[in-house]
N, CA, C and O of each residue as an XYZ file, in Angstrom:
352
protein
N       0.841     -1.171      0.000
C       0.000      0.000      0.000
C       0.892      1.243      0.000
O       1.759      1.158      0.870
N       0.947      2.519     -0.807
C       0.970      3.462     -0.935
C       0.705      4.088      0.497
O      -0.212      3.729      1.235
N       1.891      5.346      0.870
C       1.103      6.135      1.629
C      -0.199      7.098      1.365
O      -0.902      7.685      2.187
N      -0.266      7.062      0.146
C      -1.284      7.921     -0.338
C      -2.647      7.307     -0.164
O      -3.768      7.812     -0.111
N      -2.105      5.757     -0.072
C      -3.573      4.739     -0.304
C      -4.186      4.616      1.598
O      -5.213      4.333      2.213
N      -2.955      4.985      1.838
C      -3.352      4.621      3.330
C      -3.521      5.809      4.382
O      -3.710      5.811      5.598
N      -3.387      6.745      3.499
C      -4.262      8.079      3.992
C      -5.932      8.152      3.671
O      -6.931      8.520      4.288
N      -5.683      7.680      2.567
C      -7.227      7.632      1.953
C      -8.025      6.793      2.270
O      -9.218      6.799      1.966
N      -7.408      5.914      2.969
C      -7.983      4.518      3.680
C      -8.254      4.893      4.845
O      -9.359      4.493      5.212
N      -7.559      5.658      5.779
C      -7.075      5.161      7.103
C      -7.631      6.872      8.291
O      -8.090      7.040      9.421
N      -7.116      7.944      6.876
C      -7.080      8.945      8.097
C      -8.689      9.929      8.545
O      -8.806     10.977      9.180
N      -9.491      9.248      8.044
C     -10.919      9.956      8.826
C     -10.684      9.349     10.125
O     -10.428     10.016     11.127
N     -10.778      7.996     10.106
C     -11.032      6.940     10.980
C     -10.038      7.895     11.841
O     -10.571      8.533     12.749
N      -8.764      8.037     11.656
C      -7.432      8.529     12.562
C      -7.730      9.323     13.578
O      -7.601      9.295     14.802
N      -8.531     10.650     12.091
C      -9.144     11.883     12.848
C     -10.002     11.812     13.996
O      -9.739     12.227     15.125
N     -11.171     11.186     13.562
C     -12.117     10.855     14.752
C     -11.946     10.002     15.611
O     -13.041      9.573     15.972
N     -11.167      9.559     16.100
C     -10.121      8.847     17.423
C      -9.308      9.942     18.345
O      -9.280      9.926     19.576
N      -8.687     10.847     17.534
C      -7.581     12.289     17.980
C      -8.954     13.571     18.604
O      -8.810     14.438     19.465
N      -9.880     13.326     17.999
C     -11.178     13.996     18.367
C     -11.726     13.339     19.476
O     -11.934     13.926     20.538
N     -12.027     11.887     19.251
C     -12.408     11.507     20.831
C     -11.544     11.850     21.626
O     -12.102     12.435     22.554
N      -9.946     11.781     21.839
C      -9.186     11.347     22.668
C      -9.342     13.084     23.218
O      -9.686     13.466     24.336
N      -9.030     13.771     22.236
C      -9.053     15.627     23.208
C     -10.459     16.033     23.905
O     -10.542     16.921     24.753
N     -11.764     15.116     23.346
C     -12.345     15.502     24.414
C     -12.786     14.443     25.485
O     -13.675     14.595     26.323
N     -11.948     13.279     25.285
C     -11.989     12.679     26.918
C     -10.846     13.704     27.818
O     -11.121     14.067     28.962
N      -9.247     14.195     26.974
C      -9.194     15.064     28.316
C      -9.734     16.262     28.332
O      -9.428     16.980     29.284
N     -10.426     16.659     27.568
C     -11.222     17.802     28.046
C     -12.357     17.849     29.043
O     -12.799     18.836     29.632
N     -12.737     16.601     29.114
C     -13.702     16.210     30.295
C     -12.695     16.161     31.433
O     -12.337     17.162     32.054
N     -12.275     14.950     31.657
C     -11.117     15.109     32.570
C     -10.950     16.317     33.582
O     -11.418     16.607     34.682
N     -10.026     16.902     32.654
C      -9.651     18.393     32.743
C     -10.564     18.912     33.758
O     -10.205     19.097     34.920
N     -11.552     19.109     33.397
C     -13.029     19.735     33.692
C     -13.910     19.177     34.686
O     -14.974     19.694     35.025
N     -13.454     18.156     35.120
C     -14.422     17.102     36.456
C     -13.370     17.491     37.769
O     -12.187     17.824     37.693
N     -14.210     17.332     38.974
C     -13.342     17.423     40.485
C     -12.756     16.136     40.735
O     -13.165     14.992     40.535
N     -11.265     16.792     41.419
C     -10.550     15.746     42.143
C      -9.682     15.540     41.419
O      -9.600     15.830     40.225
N      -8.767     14.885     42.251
C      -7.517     14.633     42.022
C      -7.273     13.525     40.568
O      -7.950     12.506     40.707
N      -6.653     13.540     39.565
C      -6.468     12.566     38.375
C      -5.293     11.197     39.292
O      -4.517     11.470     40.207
N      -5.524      9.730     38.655
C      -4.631      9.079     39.039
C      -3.886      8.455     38.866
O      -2.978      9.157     38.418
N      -3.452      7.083     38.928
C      -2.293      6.696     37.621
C      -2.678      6.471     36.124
O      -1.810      6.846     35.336
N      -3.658      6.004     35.647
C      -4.349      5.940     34.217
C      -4.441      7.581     33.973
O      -3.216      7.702     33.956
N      -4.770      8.536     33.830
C      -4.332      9.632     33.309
C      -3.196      9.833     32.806
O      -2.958      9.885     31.600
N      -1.872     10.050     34.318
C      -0.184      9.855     34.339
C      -0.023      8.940     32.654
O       0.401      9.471     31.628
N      -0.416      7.725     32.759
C      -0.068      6.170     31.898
C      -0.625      7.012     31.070
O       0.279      7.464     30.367
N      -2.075      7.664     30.647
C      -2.253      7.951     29.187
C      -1.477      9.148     28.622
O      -1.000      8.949     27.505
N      -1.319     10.006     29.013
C      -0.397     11.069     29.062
C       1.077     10.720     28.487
O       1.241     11.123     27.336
N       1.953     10.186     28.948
C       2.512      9.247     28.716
C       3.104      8.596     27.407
O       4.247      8.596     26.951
N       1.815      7.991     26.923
C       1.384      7.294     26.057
C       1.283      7.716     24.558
O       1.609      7.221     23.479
N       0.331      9.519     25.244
C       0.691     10.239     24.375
C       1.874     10.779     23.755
O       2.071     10.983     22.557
N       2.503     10.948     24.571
C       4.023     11.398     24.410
C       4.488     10.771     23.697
O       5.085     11.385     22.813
N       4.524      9.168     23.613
C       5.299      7.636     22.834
C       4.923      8.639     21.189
O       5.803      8.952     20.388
N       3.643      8.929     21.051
C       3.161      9.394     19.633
C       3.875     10.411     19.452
O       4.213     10.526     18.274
N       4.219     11.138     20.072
C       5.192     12.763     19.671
C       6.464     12.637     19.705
O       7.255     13.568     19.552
N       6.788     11.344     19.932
C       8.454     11.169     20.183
C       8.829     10.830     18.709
O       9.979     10.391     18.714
N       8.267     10.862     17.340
C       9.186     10.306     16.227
C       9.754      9.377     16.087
O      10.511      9.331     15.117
N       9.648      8.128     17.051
C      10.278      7.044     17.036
C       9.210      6.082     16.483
O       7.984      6.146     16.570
N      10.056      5.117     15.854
C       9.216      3.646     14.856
C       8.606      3.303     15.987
O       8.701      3.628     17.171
N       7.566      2.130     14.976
C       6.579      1.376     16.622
C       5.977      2.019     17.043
O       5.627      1.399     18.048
N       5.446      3.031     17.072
C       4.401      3.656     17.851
C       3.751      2.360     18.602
O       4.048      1.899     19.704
N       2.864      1.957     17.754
C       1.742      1.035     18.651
C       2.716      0.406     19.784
O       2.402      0.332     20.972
N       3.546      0.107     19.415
C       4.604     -1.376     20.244
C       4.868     -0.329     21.485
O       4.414     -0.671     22.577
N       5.587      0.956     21.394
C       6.020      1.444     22.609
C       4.357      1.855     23.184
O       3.876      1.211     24.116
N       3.723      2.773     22.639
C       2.124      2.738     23.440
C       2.207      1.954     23.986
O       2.958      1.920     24.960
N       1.507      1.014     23.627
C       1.149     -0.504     24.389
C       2.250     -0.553     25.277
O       1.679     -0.070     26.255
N       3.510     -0.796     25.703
C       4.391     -1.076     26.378
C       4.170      0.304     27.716
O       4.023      0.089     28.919
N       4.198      1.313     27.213
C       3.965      2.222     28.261
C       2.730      2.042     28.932
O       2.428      2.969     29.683
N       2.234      1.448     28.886
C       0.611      1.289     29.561
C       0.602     -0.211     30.355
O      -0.389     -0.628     30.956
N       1.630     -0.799     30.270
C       1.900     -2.323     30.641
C       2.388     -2.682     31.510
O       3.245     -1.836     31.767
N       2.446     -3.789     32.530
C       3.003     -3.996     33.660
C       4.135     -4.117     33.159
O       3.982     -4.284     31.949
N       5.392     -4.125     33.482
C       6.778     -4.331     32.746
C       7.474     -5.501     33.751
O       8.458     -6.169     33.436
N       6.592     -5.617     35.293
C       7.380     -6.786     35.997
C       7.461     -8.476     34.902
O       6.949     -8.846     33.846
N       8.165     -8.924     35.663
C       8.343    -10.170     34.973
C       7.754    -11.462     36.334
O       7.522    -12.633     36.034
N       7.635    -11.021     37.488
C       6.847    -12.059     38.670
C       5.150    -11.833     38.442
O       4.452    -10.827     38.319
N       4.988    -12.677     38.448
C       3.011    -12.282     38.793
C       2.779    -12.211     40.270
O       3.447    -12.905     41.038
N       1.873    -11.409     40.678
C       1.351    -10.848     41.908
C       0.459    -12.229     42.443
O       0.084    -13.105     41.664
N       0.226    -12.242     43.769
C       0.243    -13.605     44.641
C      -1.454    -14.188     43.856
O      -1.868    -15.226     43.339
N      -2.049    -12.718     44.191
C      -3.192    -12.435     44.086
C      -3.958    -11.261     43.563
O      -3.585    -10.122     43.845
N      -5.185    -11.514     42.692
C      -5.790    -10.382     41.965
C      -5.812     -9.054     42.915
O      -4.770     -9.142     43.565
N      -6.187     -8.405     43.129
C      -6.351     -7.024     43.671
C      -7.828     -6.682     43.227
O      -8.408     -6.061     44.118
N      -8.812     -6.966     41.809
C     -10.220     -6.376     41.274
C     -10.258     -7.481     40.120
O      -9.488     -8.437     40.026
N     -10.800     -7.312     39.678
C     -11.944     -8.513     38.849
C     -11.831     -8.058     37.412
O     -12.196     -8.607     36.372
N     -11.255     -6.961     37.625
C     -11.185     -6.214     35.598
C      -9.955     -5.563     35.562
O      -9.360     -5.233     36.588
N      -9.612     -5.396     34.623
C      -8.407     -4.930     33.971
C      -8.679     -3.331     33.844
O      -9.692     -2.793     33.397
N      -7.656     -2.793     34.291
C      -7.849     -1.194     34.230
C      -7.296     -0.164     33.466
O      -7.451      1.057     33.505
N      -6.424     -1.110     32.557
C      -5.924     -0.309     31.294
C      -4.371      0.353     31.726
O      -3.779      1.194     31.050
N      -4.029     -0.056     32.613
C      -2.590      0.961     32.889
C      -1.969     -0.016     34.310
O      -2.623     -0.524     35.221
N      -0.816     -0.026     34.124
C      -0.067     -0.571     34.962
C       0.036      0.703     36.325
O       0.630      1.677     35.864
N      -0.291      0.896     37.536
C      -0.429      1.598     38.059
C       1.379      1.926     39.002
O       1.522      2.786     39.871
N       2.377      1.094     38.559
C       3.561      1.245     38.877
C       4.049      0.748     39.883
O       5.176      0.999     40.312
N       3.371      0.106     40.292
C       4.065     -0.647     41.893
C       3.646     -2.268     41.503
O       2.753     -2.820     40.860
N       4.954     -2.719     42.365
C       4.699     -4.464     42.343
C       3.785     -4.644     42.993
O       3.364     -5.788     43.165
């Protein structure tokens, strides 16, 4: 594929993702109380995208990930919360 083909393919879809994403933090932003580690992790995340480096997806994903290599004894919650909150 052409980059040309995969603009024409790819970048509405792009757009309206970069549109959701500024106004989830614009909500954010805008609600009381303190933000907590999933903000920090998406923030972050964002950054992986502004850094010019290959892989995007691969480092995203990696910044949002537990990076230990032991598993924890025991669950802590019942669902997955999208962000490694930084502590073993």
């Amino acid at each position: 594929m052409t980059r040309q083909q995969a603009l024409d393919l790819y970048f509405m879809e792009a757009r309206a993702k970069l549109i959701d994403i500024a106004a989830f933090l614009d909500r954010v932003e805008r609600s009381d109380g303190e933000p907590d580690f999933r903000l920090t992790a998406f923030v972050n995340a964002l950054e992986e995208l502004g850094a010019g480096k290959t892989q995007r997806a691969r480092n995203v994903l990696l910044s949002l990930s537990d990076p230990t290599l032991e598993p924890i004894p025991t669950a802590t919650t019942k669902a997955a919360c999208g962000a490694w909150p930084g502590t073993s």
